[in-house]
N, C-alpha and C positions, 0 to 999 in steps of 0.2 A: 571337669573330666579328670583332673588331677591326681586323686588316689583311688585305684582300681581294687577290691578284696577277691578279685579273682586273675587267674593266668592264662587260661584259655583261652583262645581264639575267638570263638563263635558270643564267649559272654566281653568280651571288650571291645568284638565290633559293634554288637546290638549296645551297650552303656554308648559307644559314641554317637552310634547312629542317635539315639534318644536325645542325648545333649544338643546333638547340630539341629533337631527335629524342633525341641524346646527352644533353642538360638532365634529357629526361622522364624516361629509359629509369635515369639517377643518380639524380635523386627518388624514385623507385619504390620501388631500392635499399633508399635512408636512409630511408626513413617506415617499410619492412617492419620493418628493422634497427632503428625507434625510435632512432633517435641524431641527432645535432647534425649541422649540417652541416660545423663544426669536426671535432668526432670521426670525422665520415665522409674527409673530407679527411686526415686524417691516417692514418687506416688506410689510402686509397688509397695519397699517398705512402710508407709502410712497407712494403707492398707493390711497389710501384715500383721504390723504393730494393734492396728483397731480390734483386728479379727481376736488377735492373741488374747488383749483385754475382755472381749465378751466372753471369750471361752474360758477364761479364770474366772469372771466372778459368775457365770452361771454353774460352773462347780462350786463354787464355793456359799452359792447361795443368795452373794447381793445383788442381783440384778434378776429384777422379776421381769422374764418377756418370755 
């Protein structure tokens, strides 16, 4: 939520609403999943990290799928 590129009223309550919206919807998640919110963090990242790798080497052409 931390840095806003707007000043307006109506676009920094909708960015917070979004954020708390994103907060709940990952809470949800991790309580169903019984896990830390470490643990949960780090599976998203490992995730993240995998995704980012397929999607360079399919640009780049080494990964036939």
């Amino acid at each position: 939520i931390g840095n806003f590129f707007v000043r307006k009223r109506f676009p920094v309550l909708g960015h917070i609403s979004l954020a708390m919206r994103a907060f709940f919807i990952l809470e949800k998640i991790r309580i169903d999943k019984k896990i830390t919110w470490y643990e949960f963090r780090r599976e998203l990242n490992r995730i993240a990290v995998g995704n980012a790798i397929i999607s360079l080497c399919k640009e780049t052409g080494l990964l036939l799928i």
